[in-house]
C-alpha positions as CSV (number, residue, x, y, z in Angstrom):
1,X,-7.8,-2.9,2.7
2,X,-7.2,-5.6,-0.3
3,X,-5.0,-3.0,-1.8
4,X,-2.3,-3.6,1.0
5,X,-3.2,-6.8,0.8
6,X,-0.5,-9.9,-0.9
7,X,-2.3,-12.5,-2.2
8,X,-0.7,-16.2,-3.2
9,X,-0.8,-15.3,-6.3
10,X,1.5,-12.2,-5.8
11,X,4.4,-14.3,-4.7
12,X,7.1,-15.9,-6.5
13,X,6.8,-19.6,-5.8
14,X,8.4,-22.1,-8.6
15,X,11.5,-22.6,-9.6
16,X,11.1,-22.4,-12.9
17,X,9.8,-18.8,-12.3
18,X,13.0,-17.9,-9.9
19,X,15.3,-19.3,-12.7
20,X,14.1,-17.4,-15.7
21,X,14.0,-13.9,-13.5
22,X,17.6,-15.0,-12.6
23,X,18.5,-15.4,-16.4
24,X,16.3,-12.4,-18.1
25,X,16.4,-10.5,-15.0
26,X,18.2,-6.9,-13.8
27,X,20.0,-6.7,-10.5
28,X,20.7,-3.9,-7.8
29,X,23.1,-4.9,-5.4
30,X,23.1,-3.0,-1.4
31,X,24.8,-3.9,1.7
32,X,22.3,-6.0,3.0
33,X,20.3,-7.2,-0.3
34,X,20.3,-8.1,-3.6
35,X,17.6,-7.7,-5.8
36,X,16.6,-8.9,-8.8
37,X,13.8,-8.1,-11.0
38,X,12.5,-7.8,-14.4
39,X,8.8,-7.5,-15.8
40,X,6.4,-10.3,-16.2
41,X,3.9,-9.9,-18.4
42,X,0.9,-10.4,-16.0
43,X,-0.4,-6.7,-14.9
44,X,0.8,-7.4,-11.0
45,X,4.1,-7.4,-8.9
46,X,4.9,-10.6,-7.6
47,X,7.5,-11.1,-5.0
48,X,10.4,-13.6,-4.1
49,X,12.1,-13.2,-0.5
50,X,15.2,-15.5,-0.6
51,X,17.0,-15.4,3.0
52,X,20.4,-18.3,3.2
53,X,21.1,-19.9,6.3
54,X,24.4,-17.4,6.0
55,X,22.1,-14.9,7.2
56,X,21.4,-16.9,10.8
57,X,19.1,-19.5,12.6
58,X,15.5,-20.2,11.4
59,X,13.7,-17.4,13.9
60,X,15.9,-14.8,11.9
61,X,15.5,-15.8,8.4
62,X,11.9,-15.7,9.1
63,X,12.0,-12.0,11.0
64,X,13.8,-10.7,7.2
65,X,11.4,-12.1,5.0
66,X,9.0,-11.0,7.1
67,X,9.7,-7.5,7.4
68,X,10.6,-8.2,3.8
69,X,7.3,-9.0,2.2
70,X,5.8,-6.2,4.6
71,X,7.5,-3.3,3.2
72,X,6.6,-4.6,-0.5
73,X,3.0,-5.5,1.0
74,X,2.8,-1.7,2.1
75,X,4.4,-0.1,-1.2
76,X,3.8,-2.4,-4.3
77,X,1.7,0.2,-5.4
78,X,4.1,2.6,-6.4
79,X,4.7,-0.3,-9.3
80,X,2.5,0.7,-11.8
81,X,3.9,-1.7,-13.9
82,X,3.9,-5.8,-14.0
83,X,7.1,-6.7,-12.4
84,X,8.9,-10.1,-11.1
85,X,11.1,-8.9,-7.8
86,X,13.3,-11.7,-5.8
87,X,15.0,-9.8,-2.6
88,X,17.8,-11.8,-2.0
89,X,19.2,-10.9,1.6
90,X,23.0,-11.0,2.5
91,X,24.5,-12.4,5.8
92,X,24.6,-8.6,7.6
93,X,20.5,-8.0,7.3
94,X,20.3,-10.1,10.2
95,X,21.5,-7.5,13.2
96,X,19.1,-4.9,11.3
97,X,16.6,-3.2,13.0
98,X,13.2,-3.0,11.5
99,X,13.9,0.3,10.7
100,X,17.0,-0.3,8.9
101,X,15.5,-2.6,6.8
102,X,12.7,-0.5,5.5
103,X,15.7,2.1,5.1
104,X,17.4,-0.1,2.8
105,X,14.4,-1.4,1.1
106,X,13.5,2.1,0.6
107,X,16.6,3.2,-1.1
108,X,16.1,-0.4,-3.7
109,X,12.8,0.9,-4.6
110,X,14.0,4.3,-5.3
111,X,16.7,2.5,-7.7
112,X,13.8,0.1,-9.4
113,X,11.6,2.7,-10.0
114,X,14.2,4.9,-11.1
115,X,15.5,2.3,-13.4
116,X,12.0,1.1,-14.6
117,X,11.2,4.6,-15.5
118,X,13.8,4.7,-17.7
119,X,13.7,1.2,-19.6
120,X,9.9,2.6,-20.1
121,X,11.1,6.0,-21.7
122,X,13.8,4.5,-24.3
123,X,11.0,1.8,-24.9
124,X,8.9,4.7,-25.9
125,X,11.6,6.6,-28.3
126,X,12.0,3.7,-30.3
């Protein structure tokens, strides 16, 4: 079970952190999210949920950054790499269903892993 676990230490948490994934960092943009992400250096995925009071009251930021953090909980294995992410969501995750959400999510991680895949290959051929 501690595979599926996310520890403390898996979590983005300082500023300083947030601000230099902001400056060296890639970005995906959806509907409902924006991601942001780059590697880190440290052999494990750590994670950032930022949810603006744009998206609504304090009982529904907190349902999207928790259905948030589960869905990376579940699949931060498929990141075989070390990797900073910070989900940003935008004010129309809010009248998502769970479902949704892990839709949308879905289709980001597709697009990271895609992406990461390929920064990995042209790192190789050069």
């Amino acid at each position: 079970m501690k595979a599926f676990s996310l520890r403390k230490s898996e979590r983005l948490l300082r500023p300083a952190d947030f601000g230099k994934l902001f400056k060296h960092g890639s970005r995906i943009d959806s509907d409902y999210f924006t991601v942001v992400y780059a590697p880190n250096g440290l052999g494990k995925l750590r994670l950032g949920v930022t949810v603006g009071r744009r998206v609504g009251g304090a009982v529904i930021r907190n349902r999207v950054k928790r259905l948030v953090r589960e869905h990376f909980r579940l699949h931060k294995a498929l990141f075989g790499d070390s990797y900073d992410v910070n989900v940003i969501a935008k004010g129309g995750s809010s009248g998502l269903s769970s479902q949704q959400i892990r839709g949308a999510l879905e289709a980001i991680v597709r697009d990271i892993l895609r992406d990461c895949k390929d920064e990995a290959v042209s790192a190789c051929t050069h």
